[in-house]
N, CA, C and O atoms as CSV, one atom per row, in Angstrom:
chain,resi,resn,atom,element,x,y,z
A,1,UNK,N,N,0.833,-1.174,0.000
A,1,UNK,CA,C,0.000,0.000,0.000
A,1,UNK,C,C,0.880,1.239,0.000
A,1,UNK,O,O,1.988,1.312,0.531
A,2,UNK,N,N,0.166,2.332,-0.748
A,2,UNK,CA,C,1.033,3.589,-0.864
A,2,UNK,C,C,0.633,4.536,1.000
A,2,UNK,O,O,-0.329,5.028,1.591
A,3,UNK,N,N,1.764,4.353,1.162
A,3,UNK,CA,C,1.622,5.227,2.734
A,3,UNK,C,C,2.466,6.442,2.401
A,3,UNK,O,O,3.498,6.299,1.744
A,4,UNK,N,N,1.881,8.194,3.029
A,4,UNK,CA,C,2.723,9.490,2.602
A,4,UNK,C,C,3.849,9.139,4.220
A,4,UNK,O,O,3.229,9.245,5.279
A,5,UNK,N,N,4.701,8.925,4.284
A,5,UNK,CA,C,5.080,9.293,5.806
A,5,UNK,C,C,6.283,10.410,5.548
A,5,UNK,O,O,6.173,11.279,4.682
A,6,UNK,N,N,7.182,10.308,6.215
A,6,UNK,CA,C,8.266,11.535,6.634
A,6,UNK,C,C,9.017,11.830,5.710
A,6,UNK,O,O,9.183,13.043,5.577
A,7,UNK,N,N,9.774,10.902,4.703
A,7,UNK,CA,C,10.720,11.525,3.510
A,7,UNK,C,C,9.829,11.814,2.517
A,7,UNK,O,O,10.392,12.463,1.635
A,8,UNK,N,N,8.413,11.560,2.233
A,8,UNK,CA,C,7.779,11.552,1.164
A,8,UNK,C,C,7.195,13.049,1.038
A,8,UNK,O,O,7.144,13.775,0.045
A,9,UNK,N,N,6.703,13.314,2.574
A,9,UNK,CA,C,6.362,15.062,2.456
A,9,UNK,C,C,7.436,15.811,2.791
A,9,UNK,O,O,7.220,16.973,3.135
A,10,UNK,N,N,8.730,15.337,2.761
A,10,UNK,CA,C,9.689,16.500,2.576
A,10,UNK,C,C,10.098,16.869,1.531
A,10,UNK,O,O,10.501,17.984,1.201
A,11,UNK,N,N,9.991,15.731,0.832
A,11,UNK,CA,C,10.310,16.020,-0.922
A,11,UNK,C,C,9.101,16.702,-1.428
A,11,UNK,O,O,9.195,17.531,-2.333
A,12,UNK,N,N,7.785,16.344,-0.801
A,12,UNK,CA,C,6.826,17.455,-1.767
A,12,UNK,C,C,7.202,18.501,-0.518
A,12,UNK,O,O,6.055,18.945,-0.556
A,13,UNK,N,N,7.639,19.055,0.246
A,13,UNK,CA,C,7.808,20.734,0.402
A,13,UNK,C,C,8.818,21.103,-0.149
A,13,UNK,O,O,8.908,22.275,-0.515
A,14,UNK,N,N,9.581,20.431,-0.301
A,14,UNK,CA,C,11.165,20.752,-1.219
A,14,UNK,C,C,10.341,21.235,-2.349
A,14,UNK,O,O,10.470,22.448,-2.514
A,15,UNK,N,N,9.586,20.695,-3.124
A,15,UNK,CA,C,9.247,20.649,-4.410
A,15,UNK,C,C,8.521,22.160,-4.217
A,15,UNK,O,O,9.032,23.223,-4.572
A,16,UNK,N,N,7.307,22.011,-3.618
A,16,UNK,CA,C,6.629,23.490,-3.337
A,16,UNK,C,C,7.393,24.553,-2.798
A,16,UNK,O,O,6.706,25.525,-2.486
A,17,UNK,N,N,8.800,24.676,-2.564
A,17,UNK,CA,C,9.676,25.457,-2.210
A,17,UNK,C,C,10.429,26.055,-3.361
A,17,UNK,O,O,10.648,27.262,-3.461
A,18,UNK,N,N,10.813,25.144,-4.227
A,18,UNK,CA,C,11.296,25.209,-5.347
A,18,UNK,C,C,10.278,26.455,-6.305
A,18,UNK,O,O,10.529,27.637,-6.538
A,19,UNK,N,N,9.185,25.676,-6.666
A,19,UNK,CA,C,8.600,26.284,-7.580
A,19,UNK,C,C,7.700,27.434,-7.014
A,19,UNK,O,O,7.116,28.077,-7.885
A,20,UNK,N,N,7.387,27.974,-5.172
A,20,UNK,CA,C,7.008,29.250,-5.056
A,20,UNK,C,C,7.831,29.411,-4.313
A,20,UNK,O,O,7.330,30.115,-3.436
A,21,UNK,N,N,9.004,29.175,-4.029
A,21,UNK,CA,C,9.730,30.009,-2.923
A,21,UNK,C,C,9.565,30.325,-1.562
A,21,UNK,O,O,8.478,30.759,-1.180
A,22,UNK,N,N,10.523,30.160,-0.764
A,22,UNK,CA,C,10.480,30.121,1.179
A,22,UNK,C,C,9.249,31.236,0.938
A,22,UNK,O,O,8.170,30.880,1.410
A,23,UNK,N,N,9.273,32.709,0.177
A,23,UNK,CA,C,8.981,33.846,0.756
A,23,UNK,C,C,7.102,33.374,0.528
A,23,UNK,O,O,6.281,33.769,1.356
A,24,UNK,N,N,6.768,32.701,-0.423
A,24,UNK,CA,C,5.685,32.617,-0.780
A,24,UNK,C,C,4.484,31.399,0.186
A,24,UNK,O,O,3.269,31.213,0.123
A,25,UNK,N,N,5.508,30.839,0.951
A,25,UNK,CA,C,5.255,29.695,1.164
A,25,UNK,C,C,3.943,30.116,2.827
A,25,UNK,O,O,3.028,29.376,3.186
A,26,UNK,N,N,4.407,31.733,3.606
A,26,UNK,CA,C,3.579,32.226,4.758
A,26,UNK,C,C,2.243,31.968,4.144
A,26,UNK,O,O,1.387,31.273,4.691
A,27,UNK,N,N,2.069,32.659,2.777
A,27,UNK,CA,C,0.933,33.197,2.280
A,27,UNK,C,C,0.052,31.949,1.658
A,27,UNK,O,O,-1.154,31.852,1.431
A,28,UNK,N,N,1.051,31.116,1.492
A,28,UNK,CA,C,-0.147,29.610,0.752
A,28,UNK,C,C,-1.061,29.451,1.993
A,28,UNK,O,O,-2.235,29.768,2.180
A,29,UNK,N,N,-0.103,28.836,2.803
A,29,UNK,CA,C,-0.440,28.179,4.410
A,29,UNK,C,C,-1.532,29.103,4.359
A,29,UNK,O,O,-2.598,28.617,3.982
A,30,UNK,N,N,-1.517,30.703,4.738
A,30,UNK,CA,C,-2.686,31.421,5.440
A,30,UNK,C,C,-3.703,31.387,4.162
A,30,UNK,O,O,-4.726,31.886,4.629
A,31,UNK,N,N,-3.934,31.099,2.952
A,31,UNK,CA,C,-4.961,30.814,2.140
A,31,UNK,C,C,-4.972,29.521,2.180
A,31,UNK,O,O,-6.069,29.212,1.715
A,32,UNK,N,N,-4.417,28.593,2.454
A,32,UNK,CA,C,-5.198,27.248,2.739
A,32,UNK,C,C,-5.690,27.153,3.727
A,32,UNK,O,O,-6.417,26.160,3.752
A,33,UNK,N,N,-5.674,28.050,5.202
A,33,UNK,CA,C,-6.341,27.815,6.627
A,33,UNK,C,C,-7.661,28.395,6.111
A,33,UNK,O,O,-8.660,27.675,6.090
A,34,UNK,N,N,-7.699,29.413,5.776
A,34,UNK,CA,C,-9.055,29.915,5.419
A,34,UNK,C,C,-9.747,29.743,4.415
A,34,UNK,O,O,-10.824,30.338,4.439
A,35,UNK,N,N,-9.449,28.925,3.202
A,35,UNK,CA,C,-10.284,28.100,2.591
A,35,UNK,C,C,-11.107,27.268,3.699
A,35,UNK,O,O,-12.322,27.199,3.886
A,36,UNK,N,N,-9.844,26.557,4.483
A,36,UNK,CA,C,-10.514,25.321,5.369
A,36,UNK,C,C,-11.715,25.962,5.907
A,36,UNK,O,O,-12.869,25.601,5.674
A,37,UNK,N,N,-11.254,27.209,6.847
A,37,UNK,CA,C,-12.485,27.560,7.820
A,37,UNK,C,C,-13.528,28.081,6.925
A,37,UNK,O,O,-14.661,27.858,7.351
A,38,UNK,N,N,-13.462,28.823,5.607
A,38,UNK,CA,C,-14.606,28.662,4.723
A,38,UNK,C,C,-15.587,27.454,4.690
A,38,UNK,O,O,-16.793,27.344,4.910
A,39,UNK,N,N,-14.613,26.600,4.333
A,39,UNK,CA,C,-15.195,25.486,3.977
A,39,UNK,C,C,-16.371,24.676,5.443
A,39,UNK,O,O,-17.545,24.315,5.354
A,40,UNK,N,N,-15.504,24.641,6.553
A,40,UNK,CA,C,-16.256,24.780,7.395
A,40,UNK,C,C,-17.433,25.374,7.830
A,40,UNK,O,O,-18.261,24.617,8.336
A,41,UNK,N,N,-17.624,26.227,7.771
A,41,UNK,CA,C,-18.130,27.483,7.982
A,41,UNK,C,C,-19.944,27.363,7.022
A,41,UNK,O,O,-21.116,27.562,7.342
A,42,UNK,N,N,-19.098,26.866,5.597
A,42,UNK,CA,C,-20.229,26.756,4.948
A,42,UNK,C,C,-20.974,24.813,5.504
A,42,UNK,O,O,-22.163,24.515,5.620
A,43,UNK,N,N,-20.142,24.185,5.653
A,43,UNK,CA,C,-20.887,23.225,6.405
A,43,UNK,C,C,-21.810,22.944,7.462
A,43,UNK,O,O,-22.580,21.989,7.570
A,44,UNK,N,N,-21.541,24.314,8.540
A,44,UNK,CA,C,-22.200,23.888,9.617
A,44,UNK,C,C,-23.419,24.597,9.029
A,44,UNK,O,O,-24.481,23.995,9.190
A,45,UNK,N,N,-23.482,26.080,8.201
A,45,UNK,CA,C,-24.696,26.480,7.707
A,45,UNK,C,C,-25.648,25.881,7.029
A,45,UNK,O,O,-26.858,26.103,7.068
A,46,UNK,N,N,-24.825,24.802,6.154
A,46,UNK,CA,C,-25.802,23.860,5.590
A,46,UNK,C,C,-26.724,23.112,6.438
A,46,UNK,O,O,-27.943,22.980,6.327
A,47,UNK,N,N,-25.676,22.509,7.559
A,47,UNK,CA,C,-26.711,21.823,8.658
A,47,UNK,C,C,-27.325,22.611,8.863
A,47,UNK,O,O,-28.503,22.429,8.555
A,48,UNK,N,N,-27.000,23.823,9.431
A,48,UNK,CA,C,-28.394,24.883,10.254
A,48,UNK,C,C,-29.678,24.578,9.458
A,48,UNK,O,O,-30.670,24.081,9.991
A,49,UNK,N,N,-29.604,24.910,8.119
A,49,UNK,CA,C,-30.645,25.149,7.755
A,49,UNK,C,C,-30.578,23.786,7.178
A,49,UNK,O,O,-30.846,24.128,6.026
A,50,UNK,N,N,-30.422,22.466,7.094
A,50,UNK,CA,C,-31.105,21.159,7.222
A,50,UNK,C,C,-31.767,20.992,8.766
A,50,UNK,O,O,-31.672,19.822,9.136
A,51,UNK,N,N,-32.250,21.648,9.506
A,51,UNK,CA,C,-32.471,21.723,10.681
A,51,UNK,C,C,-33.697,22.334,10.479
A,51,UNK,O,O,-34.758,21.710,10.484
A,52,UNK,N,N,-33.588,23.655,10.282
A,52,UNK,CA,C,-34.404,24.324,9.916
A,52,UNK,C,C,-35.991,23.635,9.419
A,52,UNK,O,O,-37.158,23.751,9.794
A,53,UNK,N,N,-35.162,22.786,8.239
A,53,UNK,CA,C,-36.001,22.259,6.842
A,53,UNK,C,C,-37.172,21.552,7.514
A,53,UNK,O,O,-38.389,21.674,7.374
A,54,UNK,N,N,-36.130,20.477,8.582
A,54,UNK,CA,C,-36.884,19.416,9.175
A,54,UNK,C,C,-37.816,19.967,10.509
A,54,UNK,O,O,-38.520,19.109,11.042
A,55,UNK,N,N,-37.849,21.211,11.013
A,55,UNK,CA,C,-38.304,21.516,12.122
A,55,UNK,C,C,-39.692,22.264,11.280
A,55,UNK,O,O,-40.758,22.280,11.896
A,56,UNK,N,N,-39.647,22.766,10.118
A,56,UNK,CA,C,-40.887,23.192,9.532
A,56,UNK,C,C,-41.627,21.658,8.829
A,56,UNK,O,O,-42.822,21.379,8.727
A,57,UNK,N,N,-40.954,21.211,8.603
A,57,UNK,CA,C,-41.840,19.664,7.993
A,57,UNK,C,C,-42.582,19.011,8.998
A,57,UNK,O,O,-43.338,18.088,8.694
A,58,UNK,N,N,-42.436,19.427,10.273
A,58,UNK,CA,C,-43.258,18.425,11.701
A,58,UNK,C,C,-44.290,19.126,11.545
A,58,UNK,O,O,-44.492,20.306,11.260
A,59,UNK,N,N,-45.281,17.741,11.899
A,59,UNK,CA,C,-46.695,18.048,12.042
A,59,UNK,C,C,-46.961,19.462,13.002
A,59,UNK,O,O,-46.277,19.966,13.892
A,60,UNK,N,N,-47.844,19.725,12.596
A,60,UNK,CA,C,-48.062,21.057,13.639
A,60,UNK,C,C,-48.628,20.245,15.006
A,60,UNK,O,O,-48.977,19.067,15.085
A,61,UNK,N,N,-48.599,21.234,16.005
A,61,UNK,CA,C,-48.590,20.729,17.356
A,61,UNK,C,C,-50.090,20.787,17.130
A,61,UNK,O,O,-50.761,21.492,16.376
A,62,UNK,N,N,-50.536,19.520,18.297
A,62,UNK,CA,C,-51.912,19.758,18.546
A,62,UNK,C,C,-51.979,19.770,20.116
A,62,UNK,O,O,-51.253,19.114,20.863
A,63,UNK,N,N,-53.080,20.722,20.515
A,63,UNK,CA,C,-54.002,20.883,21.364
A,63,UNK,C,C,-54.530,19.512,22.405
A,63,UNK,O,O,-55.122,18.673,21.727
A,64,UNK,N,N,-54.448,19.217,23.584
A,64,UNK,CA,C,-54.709,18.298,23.571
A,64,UNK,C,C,-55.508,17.213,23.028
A,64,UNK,O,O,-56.693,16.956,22.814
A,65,UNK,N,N,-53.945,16.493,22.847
A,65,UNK,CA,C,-53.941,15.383,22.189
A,65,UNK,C,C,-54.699,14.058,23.211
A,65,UNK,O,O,-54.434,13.758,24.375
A,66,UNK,N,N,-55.648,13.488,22.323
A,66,UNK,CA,C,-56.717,12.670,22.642
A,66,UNK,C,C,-55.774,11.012,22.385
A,66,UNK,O,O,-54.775,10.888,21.676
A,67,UNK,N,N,-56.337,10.095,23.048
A,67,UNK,CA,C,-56.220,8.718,22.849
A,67,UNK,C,C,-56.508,8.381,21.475
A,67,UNK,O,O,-55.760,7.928,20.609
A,68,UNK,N,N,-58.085,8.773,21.428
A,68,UNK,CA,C,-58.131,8.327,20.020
A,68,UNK,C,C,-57.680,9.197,18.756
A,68,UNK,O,O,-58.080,8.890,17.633
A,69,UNK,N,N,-56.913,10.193,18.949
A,69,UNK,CA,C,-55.672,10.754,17.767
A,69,UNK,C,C,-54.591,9.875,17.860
A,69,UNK,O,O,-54.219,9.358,16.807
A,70,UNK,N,N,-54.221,9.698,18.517
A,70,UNK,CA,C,-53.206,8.546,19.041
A,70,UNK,C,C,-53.347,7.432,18.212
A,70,UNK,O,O,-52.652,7.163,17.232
A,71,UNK,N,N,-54.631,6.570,18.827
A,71,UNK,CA,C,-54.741,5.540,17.476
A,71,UNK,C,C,-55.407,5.256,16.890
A,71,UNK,O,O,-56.038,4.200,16.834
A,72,UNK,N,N,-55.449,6.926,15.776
A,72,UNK,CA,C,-55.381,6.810,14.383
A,72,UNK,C,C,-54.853,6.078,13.163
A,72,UNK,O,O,-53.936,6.570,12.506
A,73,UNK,N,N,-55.231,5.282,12.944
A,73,UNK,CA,C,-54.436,4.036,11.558
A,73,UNK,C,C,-53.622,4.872,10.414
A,73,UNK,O,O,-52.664,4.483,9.747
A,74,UNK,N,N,-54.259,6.082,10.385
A,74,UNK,CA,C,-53.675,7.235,9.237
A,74,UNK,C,C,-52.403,7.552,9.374
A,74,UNK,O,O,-51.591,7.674,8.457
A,75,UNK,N,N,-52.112,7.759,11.103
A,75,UNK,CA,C,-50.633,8.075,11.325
A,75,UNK,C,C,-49.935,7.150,11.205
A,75,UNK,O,O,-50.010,5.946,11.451
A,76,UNK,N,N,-48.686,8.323,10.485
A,76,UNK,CA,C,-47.248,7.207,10.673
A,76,UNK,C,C,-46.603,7.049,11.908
A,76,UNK,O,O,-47.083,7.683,12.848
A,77,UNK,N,N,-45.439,6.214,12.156
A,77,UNK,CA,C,-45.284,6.009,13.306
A,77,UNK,C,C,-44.221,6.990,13.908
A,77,UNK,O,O,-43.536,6.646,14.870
A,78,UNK,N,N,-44.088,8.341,13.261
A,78,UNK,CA,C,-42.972,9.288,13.752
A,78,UNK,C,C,-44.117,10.394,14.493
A,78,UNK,O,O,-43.988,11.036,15.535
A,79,UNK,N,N,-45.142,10.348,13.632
A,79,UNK,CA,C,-46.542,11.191,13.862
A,79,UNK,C,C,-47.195,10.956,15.112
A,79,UNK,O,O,-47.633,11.736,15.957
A,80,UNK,N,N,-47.164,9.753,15.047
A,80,UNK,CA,C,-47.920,8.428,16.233
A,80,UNK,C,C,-47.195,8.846,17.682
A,80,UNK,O,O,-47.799,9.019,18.741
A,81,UNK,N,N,-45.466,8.988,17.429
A,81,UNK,CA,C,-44.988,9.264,18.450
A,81,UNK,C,C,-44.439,10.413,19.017
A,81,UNK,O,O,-43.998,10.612,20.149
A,82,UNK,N,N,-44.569,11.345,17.759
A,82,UNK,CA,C,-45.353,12.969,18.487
A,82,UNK,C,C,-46.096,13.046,19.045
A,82,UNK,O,O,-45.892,13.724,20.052
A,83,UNK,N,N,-47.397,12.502,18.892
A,83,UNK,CA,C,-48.334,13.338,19.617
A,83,UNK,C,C,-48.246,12.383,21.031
A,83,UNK,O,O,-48.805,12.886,22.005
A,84,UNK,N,N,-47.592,11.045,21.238
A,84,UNK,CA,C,-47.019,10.612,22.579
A,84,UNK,C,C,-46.911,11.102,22.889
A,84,UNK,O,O,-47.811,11.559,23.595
A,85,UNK,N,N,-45.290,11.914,22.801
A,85,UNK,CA,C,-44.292,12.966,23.061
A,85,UNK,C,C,-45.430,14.252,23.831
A,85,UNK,O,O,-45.484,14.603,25.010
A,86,UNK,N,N,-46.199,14.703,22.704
A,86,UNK,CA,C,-47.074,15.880,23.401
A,86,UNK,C,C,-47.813,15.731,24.423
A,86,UNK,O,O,-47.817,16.627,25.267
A,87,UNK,N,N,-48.593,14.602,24.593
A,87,UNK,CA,C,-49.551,14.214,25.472
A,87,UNK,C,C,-49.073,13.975,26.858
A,87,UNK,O,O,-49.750,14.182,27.865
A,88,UNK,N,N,-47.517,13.397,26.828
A,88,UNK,CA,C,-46.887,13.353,27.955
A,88,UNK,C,C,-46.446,14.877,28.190
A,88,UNK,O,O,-46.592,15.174,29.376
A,89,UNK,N,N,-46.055,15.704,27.578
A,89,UNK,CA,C,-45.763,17.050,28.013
A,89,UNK,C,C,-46.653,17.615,28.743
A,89,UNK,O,O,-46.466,17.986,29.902
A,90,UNK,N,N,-48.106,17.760,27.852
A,90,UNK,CA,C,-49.032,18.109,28.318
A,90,UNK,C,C,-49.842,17.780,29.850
A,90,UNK,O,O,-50.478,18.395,30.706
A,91,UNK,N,N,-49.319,16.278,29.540
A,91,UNK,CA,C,-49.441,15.840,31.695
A,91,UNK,C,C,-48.499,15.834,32.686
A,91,UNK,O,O,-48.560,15.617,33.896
A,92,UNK,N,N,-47.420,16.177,31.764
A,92,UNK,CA,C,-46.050,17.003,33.101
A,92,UNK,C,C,-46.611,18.308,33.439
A,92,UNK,O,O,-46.790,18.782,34.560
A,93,UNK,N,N,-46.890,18.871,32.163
A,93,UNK,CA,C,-47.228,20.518,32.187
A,93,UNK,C,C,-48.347,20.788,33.312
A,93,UNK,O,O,-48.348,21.738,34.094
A,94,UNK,N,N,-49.219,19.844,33.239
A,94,UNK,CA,C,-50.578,19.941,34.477
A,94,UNK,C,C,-50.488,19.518,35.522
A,94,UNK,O,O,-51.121,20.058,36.430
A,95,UNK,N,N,-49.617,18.327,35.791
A,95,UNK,CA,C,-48.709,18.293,36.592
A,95,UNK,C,C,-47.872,19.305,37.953
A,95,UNK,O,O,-48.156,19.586,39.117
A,96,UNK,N,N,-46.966,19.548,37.206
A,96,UNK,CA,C,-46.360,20.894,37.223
A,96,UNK,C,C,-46.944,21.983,37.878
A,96,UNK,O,O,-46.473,22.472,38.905
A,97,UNK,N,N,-47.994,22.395,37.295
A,97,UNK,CA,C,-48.613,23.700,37.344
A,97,UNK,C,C,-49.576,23.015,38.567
A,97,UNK,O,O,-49.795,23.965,39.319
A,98,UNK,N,N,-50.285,21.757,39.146
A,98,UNK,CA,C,-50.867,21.615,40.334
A,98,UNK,C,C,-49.727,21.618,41.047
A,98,UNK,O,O,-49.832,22.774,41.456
A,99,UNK,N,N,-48.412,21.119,41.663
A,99,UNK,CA,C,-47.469,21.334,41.959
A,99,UNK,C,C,-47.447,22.279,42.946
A,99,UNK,O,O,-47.397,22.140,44.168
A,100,UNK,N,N,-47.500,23.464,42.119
A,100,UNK,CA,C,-46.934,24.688,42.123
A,100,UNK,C,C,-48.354,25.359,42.581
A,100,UNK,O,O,-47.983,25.984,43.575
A,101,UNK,N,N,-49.379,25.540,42.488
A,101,UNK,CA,C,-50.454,25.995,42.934
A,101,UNK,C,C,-50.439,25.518,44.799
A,101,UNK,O,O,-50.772,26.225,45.750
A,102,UNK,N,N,-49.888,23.981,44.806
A,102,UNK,CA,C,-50.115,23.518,46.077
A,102,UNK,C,C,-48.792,24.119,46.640
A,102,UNK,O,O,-48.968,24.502,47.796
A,103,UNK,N,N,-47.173,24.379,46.066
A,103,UNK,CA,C,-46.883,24.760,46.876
A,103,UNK,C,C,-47.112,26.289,47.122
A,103,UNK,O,O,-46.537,26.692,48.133
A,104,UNK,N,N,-47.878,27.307,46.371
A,104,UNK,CA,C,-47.782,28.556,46.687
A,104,UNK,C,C,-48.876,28.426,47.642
A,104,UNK,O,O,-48.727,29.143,48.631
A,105,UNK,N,N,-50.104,27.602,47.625
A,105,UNK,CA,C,-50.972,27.705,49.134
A,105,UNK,C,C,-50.518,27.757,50.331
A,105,UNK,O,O,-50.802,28.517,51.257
A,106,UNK,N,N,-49.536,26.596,50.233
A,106,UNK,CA,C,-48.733,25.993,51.464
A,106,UNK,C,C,-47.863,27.797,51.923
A,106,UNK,O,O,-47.945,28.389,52.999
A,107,UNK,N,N,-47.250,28.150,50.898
A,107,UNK,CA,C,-46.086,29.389,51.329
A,107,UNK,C,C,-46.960,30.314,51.882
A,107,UNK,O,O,-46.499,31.106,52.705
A,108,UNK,N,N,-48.180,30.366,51.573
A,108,UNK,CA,C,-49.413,31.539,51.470
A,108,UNK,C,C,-49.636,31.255,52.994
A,108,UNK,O,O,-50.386,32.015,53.607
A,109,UNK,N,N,-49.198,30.493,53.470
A,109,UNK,CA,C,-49.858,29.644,54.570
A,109,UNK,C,C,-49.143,30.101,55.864
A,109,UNK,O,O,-49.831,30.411,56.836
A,110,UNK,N,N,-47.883,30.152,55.916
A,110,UNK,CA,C,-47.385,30.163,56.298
A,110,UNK,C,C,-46.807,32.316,56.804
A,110,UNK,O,O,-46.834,33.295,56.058
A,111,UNK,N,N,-46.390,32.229,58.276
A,111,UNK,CA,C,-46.341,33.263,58.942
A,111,UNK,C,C,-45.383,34.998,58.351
A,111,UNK,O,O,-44.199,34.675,58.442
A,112,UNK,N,N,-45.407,35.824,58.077
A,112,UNK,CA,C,-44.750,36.579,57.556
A,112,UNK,C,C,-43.632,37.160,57.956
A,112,UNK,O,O,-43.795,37.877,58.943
A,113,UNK,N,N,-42.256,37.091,57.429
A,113,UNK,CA,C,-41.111,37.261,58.264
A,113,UNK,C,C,-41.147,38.574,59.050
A,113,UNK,O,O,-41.204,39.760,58.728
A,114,UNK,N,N,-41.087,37.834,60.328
A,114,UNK,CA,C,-41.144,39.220,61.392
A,114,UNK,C,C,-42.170,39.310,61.856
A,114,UNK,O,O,-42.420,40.382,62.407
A,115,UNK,N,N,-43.108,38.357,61.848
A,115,UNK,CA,C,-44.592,38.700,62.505
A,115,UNK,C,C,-44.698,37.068,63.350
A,115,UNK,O,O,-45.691,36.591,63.898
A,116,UNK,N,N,-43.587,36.584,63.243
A,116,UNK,CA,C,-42.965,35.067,64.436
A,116,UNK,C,C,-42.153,35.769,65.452
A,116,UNK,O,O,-41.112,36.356,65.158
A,117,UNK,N,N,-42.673,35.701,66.745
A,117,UNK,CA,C,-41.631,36.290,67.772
A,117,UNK,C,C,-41.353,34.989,69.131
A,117,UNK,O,O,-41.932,35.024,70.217
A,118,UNK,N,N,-40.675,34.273,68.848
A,118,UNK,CA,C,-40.352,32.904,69.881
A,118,UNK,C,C,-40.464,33.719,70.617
A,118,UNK,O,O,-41.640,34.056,70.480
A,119,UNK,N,N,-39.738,34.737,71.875
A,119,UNK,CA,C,-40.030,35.386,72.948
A,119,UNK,C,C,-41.085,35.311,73.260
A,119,UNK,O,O,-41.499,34.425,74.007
A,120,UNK,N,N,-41.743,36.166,72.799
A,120,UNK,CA,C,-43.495,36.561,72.484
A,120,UNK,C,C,-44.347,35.217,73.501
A,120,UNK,O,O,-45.175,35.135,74.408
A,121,UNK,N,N,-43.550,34.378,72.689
A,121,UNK,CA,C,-44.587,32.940,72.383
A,121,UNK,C,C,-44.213,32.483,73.985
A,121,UNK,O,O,-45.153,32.149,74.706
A,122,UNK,N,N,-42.903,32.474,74.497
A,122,UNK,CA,C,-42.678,32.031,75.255
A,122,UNK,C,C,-43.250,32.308,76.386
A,122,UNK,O,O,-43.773,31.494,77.147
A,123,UNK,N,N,-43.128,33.993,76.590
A,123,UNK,CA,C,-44.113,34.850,77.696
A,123,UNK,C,C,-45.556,34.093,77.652
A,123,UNK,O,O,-46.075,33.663,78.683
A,124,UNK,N,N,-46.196,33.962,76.287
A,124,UNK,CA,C,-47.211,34.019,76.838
A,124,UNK,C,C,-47.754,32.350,76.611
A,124,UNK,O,O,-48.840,32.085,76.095
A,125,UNK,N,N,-46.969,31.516,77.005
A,125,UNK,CA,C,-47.310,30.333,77.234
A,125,UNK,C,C,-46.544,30.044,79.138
A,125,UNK,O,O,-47.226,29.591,80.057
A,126,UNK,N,N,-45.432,30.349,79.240
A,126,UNK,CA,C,-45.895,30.841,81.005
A,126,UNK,C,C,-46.856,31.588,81.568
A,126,UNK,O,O,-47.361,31.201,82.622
A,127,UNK,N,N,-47.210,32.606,81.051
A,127,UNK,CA,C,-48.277,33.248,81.479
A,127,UNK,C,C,-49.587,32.279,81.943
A,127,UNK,O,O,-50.386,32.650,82.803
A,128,UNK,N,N,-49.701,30.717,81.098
A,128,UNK,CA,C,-51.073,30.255,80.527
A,128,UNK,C,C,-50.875,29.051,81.504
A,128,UNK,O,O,-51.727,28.165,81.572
C-alpha cells in the first residue's frame, strides 16, 4: 500500500519550495487555513438550515392530544410518536402547574417574616 510518511512530504515541500519560494510559502499556508475555515463554515450552515427544513416539515402541534388521535391508523409512526411525546408534556405541564399551585398555598400559609416572635410565644405560654 502507498503510505505518505516523513521523507515523502519533505520532498513534496522541497518541491513546493522550489517552484514558489520560502517567501511565498507564509501566504499559501494562510490561504489554505481559510479556505478550510470557509469550507467549514459553509458546512455547519448547511446543517443549520437542514435543521431548519426538518423543524418546519413536523406536524403542527396539537391541542390536547386525545387517545383516540393517538390511534389513528392514518398516522405514521414518527406522527404516532409525536403526539405521545405531546400528550406526555401536556401531563407534566398539568402536573407541574398543580405542583406549584399547592406549593404557593402551602407558602401563602405560612407566617410573615417578622410577625414570628419565639419570645413573644414564650411569655405568653408561662403566662397560661
Amino acid at each position: 500500500m502507498m503510505g505518505i510518511g516523513f521523507p515523502e512530504l519533505m520532498i513534496i515541500l522541497v518541491i513546493i519550495m522550489i517552484i514558489f519560494g520560502a517567501g511565498k510559502l507564509p501566504e499559501i499556508g494562510s490561504a489554505f487555513g481559510r479556505s478550510i475555515k470557509n469550507f467549514k463554515t459553509s458546512m455547519k450552515e448547511a446543517e443549520e438550515e437542514d435543521k431548519k427544513t426538518e423543524e418546519e416539515n413536523q406536524p403542527a402541534a396539537v391541542e390536547g392530544v386525545t387517545q383516540q388521535a393517538i390511534d389513528d391508523p392514518n398516522l405514521t409512526d414518527e406522527e404516532r410518536e409525536a403526539l405521545i411525546r405531546k400528550k406526555a408534556q401536556e401531563e407534566g405541564d398539568a402536573k407541574d402547574k398543580e405542583m406549584k399551585e399547592t406549593a404557593d398555598a402551602f407558602t401563602a400559609s405560612l407566617p410573615r417574616k417578622g410577625s414570628y416572635d419565639y419570645a413573644k410565644e414564650q411569655e405568653e405560654q408561662k403566662k397560661s
